[in-house]
ZADO-1210 file (C-alpha; in nm, 4 decimals, padded with zeros to 6 digits):
<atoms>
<atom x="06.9821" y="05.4398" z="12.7997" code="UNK" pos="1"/>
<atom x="06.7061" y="05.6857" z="12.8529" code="UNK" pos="2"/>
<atom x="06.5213" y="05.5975" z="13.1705" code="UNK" pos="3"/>
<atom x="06.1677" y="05.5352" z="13.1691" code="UNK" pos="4"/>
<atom x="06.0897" y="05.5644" z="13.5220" code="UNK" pos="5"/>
<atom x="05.8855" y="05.8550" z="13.6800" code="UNK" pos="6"/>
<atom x="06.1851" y="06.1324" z="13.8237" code="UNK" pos="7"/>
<atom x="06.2422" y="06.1540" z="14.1514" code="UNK" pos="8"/>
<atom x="06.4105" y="06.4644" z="14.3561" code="UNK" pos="9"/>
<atom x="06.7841" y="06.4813" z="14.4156" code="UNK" pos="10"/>
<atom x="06.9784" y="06.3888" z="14.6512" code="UNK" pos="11"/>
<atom x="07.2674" y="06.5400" z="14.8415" code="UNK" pos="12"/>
<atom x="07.6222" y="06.4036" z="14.7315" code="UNK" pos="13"/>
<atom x="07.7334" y="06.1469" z="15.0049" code="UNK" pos="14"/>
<atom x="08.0501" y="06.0855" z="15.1315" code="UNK" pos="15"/>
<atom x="08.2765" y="05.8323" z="14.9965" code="UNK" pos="16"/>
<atom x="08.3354" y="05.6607" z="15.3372" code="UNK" pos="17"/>
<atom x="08.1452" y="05.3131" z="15.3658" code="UNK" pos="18"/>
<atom x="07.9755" y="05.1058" z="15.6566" code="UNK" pos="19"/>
<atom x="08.1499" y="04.8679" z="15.8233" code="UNK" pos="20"/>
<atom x="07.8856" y="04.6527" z="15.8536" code="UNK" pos="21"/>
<atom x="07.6957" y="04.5900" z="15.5643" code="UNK" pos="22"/>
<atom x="07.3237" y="04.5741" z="15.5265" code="UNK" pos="23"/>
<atom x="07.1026" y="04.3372" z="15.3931" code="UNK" pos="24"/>
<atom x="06.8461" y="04.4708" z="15.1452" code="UNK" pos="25"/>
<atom x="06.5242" y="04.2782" z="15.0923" code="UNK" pos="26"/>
<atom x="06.6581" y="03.9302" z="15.1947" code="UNK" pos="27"/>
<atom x="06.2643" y="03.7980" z="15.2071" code="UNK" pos="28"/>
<atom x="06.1738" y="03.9143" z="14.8681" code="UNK" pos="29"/>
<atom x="05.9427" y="04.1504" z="14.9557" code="UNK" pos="30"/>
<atom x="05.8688" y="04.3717" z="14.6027" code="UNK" pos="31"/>
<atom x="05.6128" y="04.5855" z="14.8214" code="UNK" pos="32"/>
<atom x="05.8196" y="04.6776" z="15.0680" code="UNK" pos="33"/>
<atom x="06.1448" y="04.7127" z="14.8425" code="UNK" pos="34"/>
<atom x="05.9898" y="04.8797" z="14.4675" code="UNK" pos="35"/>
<atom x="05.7532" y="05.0835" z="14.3367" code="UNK" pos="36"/>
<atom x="05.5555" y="05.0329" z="14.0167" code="UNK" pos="37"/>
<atom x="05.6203" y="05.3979" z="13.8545" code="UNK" pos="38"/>
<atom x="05.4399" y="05.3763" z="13.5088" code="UNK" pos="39"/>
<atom x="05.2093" y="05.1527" z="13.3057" code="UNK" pos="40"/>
<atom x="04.8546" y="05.1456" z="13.3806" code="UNK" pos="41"/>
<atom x="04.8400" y="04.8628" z="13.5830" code="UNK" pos="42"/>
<atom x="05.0395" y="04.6673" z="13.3032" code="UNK" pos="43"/>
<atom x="05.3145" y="04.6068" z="13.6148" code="UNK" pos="44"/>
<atom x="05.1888" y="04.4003" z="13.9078" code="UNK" pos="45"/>
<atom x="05.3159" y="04.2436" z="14.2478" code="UNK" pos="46"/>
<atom x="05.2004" y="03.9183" z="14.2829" code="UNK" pos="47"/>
<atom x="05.2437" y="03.5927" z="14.5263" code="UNK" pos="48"/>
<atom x="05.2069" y="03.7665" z="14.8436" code="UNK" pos="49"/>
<atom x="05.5014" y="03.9762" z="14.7197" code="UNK" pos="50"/>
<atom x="05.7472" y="03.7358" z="14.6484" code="UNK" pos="51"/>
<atom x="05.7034" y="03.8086" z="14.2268" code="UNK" pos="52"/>
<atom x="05.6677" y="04.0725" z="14.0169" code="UNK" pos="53"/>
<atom x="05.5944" y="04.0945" z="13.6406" code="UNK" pos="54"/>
<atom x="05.5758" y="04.3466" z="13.3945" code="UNK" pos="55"/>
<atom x="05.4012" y="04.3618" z="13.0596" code="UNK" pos="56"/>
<atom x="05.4004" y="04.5322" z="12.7646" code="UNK" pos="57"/>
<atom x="05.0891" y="04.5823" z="12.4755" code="UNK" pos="58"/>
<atom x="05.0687" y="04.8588" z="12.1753" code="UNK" pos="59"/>
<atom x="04.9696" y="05.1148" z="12.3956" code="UNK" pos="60"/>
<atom x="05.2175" y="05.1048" z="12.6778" code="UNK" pos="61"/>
<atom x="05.4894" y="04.8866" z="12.8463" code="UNK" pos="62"/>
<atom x="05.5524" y="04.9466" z="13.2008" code="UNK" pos="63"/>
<atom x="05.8281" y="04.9594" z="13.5103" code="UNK" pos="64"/>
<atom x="05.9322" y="04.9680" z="13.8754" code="UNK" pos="65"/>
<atom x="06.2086" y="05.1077" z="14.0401" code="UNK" pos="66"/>
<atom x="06.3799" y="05.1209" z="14.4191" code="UNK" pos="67"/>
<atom x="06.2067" y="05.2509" z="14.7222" code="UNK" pos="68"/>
<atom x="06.5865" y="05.3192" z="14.8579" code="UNK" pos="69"/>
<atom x="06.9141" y="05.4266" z="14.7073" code="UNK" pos="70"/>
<atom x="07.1979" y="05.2209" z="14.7176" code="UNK" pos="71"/>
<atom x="07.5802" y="05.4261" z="14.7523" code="UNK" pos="72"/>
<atom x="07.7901" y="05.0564" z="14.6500" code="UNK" pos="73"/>
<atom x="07.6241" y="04.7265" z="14.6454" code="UNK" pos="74"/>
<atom x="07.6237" y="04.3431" z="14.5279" code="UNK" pos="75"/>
<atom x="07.2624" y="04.3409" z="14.4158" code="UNK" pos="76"/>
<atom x="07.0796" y="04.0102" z="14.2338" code="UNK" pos="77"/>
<atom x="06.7566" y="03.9578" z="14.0940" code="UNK" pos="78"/>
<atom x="06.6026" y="03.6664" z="13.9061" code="UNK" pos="79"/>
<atom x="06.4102" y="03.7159" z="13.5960" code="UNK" pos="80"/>
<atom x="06.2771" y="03.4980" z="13.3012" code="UNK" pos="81"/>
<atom x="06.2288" y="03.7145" z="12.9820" code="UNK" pos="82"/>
<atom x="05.9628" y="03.7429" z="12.7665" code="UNK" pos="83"/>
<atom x="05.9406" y="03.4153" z="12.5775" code="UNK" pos="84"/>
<atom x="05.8574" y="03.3308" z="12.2377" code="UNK" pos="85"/>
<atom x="05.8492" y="03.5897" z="11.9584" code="UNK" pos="86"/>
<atom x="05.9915" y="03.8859" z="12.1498" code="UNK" pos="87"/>
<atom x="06.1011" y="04.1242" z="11.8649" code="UNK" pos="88"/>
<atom x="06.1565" y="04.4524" z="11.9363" code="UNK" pos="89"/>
<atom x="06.0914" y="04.4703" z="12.2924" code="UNK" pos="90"/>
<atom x="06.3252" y="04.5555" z="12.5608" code="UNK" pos="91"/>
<atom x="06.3830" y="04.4396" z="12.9069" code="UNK" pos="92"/>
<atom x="06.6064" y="04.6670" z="13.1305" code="UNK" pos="93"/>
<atom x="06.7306" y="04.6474" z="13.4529" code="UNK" pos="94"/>
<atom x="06.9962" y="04.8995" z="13.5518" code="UNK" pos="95"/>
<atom x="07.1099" y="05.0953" z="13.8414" code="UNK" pos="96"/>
<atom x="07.1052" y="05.5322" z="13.7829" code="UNK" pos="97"/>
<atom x="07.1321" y="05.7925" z="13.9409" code="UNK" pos="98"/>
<atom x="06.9725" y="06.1343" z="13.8740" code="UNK" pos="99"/>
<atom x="07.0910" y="06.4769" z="13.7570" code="UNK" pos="100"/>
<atom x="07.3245" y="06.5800" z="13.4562" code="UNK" pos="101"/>
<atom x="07.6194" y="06.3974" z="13.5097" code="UNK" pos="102"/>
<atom x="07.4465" y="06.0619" z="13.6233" code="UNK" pos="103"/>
<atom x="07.6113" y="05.7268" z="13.6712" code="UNK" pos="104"/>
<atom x="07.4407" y="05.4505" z="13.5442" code="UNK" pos="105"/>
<atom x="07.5129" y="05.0255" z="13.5103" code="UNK" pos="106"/>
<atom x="07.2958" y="04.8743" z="13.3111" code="UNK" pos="107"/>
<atom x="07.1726" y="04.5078" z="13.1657" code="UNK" pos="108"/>
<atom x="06.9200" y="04.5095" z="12.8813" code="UNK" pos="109"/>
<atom x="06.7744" y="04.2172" z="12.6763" code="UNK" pos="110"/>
<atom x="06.6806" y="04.2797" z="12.3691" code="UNK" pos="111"/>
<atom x="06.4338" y="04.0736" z="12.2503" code="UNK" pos="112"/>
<atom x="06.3877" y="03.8670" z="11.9150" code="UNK" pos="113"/>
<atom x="06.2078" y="03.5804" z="11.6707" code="UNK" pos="114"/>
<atom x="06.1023" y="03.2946" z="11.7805" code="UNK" pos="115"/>
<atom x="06.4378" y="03.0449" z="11.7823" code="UNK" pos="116"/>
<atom x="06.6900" y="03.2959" z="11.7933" code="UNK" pos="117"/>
<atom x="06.8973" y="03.4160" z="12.0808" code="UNK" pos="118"/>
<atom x="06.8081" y="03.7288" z="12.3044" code="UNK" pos="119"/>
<atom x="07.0995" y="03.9927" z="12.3230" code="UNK" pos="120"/>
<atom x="07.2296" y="04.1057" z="12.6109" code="UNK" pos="121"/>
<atom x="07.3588" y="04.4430" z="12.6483" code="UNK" pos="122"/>
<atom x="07.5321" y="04.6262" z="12.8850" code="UNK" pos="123"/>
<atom x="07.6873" y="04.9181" z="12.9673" code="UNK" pos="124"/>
<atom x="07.8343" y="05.1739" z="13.2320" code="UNK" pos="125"/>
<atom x="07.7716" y="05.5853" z="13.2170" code="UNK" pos="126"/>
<atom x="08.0045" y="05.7562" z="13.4893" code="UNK" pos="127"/>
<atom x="07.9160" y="06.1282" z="13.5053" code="UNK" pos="128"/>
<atom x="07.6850" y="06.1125" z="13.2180" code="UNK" pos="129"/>
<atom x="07.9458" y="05.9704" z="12.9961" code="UNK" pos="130"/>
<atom x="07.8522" y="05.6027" z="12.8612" code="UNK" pos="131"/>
<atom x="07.9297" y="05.4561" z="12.5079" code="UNK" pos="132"/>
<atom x="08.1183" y="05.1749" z="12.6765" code="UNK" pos="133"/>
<atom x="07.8445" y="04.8989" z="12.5144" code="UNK" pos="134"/>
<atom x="07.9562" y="04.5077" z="12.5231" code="UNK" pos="135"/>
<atom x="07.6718" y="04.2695" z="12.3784" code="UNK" pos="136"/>
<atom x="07.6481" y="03.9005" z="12.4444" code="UNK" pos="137"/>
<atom x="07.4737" y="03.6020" z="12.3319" code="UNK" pos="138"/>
<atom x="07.3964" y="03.3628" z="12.6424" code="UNK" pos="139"/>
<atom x="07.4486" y="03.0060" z="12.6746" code="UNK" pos="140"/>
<atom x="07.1137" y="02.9174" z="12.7839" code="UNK" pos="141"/>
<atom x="06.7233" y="03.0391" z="12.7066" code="UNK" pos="142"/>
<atom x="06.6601" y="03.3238" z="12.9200" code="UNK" pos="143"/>
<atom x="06.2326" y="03.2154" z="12.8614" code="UNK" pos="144"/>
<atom x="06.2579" y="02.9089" z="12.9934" code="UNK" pos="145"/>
<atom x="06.3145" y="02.9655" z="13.3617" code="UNK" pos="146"/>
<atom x="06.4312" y="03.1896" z="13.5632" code="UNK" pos="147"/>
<atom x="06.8355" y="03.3381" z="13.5986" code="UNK" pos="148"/>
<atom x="07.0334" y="03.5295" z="13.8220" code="UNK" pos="149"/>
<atom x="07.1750" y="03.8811" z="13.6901" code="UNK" pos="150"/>
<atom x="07.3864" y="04.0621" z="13.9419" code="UNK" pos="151"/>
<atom x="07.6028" y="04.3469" z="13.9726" code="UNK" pos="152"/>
<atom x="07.8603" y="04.3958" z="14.2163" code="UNK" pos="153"/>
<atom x="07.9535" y="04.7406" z="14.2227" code="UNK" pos="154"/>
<atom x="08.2317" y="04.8596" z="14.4570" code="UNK" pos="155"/>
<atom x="08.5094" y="05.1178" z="14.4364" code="UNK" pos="156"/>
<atom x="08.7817" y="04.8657" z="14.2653" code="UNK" pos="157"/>
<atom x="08.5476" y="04.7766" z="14.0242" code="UNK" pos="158"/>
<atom x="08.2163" y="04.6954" z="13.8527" code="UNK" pos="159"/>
<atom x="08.1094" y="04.2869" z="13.7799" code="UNK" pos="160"/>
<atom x="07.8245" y="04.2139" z="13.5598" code="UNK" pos="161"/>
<atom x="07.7351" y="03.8426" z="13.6280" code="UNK" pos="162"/>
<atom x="07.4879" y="03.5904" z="13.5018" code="UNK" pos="163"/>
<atom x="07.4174" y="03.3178" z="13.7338" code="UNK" pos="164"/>
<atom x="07.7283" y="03.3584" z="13.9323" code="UNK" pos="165"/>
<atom x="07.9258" y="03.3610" z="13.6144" code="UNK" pos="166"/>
<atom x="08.1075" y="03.6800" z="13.5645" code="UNK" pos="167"/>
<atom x="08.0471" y="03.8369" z="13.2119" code="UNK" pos="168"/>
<atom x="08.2162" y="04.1613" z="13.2276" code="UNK" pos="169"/>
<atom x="08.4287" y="04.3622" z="13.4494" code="UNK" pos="170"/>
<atom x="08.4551" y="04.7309" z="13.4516" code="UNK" pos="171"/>
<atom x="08.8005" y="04.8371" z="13.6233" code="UNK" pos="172"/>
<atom x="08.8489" y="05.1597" z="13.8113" code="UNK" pos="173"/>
<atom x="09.0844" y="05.3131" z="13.6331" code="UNK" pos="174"/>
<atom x="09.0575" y="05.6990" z="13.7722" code="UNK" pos="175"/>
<atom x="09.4755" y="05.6696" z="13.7726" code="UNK" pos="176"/>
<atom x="09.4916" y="05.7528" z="13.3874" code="UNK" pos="177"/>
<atom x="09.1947" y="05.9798" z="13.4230" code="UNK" pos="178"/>
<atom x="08.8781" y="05.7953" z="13.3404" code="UNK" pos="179"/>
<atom x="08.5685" y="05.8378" z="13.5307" code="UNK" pos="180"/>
<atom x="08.4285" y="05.5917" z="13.7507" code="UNK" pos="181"/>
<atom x="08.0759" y="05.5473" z="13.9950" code="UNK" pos="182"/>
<atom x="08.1965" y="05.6386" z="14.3135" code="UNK" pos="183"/>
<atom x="07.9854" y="05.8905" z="14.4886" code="UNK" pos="184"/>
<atom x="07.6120" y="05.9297" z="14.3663" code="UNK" pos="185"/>
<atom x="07.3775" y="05.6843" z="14.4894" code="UNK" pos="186"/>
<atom x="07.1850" y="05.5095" z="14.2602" code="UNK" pos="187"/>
<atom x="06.8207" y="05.3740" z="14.2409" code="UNK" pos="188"/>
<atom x="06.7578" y="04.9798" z="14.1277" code="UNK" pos="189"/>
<atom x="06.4983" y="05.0438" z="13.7629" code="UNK" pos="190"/>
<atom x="06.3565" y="04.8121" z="13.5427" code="UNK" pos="191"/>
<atom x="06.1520" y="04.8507" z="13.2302" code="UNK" pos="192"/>
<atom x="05.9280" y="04.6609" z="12.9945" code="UNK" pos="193"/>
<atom x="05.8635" y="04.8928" z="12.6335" code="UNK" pos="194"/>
<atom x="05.8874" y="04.9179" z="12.2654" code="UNK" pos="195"/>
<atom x="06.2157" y="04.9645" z="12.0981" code="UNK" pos="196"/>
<atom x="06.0823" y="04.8880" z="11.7573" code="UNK" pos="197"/>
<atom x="06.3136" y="05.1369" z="11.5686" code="UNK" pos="198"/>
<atom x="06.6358" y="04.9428" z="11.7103" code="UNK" pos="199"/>
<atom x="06.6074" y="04.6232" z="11.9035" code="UNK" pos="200"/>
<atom x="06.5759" y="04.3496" z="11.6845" code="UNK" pos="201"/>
<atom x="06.8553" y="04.3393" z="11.3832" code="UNK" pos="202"/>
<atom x="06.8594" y="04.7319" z="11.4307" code="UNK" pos="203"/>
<atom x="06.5040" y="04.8200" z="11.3811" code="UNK" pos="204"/>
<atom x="06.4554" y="04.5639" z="11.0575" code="UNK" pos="205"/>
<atom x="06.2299" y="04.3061" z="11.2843" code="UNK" pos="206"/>
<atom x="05.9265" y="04.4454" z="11.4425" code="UNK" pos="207"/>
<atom x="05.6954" y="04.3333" z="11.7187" code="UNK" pos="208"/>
<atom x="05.3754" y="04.1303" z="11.6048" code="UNK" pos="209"/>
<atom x="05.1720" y="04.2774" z="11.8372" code="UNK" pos="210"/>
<atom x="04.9157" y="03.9884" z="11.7549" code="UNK" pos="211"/>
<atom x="05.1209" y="03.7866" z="12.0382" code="UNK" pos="212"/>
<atom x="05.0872" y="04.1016" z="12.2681" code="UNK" pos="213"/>
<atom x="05.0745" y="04.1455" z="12.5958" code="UNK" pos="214"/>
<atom x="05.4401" y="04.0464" z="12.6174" code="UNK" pos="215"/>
<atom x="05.5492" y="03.9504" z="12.9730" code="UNK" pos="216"/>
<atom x="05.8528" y="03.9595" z="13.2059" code="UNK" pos="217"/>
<atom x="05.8944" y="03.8096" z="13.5650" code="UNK" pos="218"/>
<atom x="06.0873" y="03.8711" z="13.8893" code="UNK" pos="219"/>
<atom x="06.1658" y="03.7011" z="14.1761" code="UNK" pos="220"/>
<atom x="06.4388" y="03.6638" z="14.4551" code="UNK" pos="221"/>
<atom x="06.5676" y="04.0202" z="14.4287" code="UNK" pos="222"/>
<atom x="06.8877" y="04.0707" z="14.7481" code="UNK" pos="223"/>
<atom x="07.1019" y="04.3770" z="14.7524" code="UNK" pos="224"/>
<atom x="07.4110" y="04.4248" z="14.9900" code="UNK" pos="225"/>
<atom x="07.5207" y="04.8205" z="15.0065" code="UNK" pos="226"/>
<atom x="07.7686" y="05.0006" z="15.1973" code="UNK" pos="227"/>
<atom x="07.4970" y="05.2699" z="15.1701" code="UNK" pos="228"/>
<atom x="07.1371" y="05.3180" z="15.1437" code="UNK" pos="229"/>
<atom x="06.9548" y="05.6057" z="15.1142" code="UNK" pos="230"/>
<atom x="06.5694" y="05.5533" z="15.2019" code="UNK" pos="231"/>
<atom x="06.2629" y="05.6840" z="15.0364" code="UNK" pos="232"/>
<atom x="06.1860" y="05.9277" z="15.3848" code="UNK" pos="233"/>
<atom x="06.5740" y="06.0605" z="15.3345" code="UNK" pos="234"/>
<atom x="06.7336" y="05.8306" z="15.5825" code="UNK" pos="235"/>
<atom x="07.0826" y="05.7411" z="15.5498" code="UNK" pos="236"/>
<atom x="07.2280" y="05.3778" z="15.6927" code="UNK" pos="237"/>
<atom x="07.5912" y="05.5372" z="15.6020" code="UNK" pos="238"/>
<atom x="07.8714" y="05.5253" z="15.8682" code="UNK" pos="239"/>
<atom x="08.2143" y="05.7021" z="15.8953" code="UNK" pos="240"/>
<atom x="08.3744" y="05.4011" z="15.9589" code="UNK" pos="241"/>
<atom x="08.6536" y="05.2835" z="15.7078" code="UNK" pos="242"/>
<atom x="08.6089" y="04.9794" z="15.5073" code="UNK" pos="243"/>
<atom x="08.8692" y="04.8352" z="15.6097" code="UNK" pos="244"/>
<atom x="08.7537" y="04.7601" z="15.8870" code="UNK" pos="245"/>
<atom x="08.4401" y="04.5085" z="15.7105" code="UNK" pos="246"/>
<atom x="08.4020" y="04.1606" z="15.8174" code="UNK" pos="247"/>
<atom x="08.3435" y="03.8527" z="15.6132" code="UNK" pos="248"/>
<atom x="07.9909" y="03.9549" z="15.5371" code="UNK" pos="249"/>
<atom x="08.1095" y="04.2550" z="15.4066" code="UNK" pos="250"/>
<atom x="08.4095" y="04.0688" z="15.1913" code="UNK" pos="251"/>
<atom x="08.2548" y="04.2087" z="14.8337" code="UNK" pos="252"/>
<atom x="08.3681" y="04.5465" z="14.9442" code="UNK" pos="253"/>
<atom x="08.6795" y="04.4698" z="14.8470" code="UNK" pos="254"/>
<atom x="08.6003" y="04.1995" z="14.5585" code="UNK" pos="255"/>
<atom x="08.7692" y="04.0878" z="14.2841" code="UNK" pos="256"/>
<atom x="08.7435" y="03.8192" z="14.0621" code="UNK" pos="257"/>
<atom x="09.0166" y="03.6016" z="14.1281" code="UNK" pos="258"/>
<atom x="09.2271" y="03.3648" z="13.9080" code="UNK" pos="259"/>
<atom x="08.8972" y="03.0852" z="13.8503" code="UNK" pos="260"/>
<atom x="08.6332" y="03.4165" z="13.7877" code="UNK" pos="261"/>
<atom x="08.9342" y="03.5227" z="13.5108" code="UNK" pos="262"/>
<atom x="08.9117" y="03.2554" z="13.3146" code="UNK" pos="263"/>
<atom x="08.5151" y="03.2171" z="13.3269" code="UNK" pos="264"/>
<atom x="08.5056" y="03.5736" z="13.2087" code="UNK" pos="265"/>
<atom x="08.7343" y="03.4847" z="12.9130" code="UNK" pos="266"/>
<atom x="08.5365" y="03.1948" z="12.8124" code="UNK" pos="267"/>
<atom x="08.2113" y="03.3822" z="12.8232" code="UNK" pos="268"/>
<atom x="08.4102" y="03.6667" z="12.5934" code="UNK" pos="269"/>
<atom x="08.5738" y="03.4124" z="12.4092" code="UNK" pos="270"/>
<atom x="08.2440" y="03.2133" z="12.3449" code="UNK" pos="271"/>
<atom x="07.9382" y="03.4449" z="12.3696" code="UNK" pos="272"/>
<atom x="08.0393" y="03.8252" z="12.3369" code="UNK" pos="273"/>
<atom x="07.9216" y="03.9558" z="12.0180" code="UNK" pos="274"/>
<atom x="08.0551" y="04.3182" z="12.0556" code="UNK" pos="275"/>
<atom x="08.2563" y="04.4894" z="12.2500" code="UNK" pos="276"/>
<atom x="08.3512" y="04.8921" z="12.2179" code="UNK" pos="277"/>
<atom x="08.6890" y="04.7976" z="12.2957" code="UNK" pos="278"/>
<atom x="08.7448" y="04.6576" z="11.9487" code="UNK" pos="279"/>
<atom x="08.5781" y="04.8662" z="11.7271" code="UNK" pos="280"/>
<atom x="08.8317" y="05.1077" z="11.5685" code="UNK" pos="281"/>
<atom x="08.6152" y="05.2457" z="11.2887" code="UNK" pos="282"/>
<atom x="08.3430" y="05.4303" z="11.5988" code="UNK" pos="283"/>
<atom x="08.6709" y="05.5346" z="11.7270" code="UNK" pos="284"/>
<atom x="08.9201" y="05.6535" z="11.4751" code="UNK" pos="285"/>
<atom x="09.0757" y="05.9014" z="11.6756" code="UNK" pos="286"/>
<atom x="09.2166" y="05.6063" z="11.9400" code="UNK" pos="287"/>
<atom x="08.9901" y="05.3814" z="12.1445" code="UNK" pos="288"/>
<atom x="08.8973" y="05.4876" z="12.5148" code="UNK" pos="289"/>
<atom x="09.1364" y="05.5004" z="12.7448" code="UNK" pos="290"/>
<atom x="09.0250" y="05.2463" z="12.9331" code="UNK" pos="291"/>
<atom x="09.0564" y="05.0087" z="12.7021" code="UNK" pos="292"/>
<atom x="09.4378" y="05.0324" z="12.5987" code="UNK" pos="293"/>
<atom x="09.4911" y="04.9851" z="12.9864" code="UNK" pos="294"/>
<atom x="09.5946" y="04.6613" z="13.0868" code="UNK" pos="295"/>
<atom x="09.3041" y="04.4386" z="13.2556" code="UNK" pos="296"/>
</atoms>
């Protein structure tokens, strides 16, 4: 996805060693402390002594935050209730990136629709500016109603999208047969409110009513774990000091969804996924990725 957040300088490449004691990231909450609002107008705002944050969208503009810090690895959650009601053709995203060329990138977005029927959830993972790895889902609940945890454990094994603790999708390092993976450019925590009229909703054929604007998104409870993090004044919390050597707080360095996560994931793929690039033969005619004729 193209990001919509104001750019930001690059950093240096980082080593690929990791902290043996991880760090806890914005435990309390705090969305003044931990984000900035980058763009909007005023349309994004921090709210309950900084314990909430919502963004909102109108015909003129949407709006969006991102990171103070950089994260090199993490296990990062954040609550959010989507924009309810008629929500056609807008887009909520919230996505890690990094900067430069050949970014990385992990990404959730919701794309919204009428009144009644389901959101769709997209997702997807760039590694060195190379991304087309889309899977779409439907969820099992209404994302309007109240507000759901979306988190992303990100390690060098692999990559876990999860919904409420329920993994969704895993993204395996497979570097042995030659495909790319996130390993060594820290990325920045973005989300976004805006119009996607031309391709949200039914691929462009719904389009927002902006009679019902301004069109709202909240956030709450955001907590990040990272091996690394790189701070807005350039400061680095990254140590020398192998992995191996993390304690129990530092166990989702080495995570992997074990035998009960494995068959979560295949019901939620069995029950709710609604593409996956895996599968589709006629975008890939000359052979699907490699990734996917590996075995999971």
């Amino acid at each position: 996805m193209v990001s919509m957040a104001a750019p930001s300088s690059k950093l240096p490449v980082m080593v690929l060693t990791l902290v043996a004691t991880s760090l806890m990231v914005a435990s309390a909450s705090n969305f003044y402390q931990d984000f900035e609002i980058t763009w909007g107008d005023g349309r994004g705002k921090i709210l309950n002594n900084s314990k909430a944050l919502t963004l909102s969208l109108d015909k003129s503009s949407g709006s969006g935050f991102q990171s103070n810090s950089e994260y090199l690895f993490g296990n990062i959650d954040m609550e959010l209730k989507l924009v309810p009601g008629n929500s056609a053709g807008t887009v909520t995203a919230y996505y890690l990136s990094s900067k430069g060329a050949t970014w990385d990138e992990i990404d959730f977005e919701f794309l919204g629709n009428l009144s009644g029927d389901p959101y769709t959830l997209h997702t997807n993972v760039f590694s060195h500016g190379k991304g087309n790895r889309e899977q779409q889902f439907h969820l099992w609940f209404d994302p309007t109603a109240d507000f759901h945890t979306y988190s992303i454990l990100w390690n060098q094994q692999n990559i876990i999208f999860s919904v409420d603790g329920t993994p969704i999708r895993e993204f395996k390092n497979k570097e042995s047969i030659g495909v790319p993976f996130p390993k060594s450019q820290p990325m920045r925590i973005y989300s976004s409110l805006w119009n996607a009229n031309d391709w949200a909703t039914r691929g462009g054929l719904i389009k927002t009513d902006w009679n019902l604007a301004p069109f709202t998104a909240s956030y709450r409870n955001f907590n990040a774990k990272a091996s690394c993090v790189i701070s807005s004044s350039g400061s680095s919390s990254c140590s020398s000091k192998s992995a191996s050597s993390a304690s129990n707080n530092t166990a989702w360095l080495s995570q992997e969804l074990d035998s009960g996560s494995q068959e979560k994931l295949k019901w939620v793929q069995k029950n709710y996924m609604i593409y996956n690039y895996c599968t589709d033969t006629k975008r890939f005619p000359q052979g699907l990725p490699a990734e996917c004729a590996a075995a999971n």
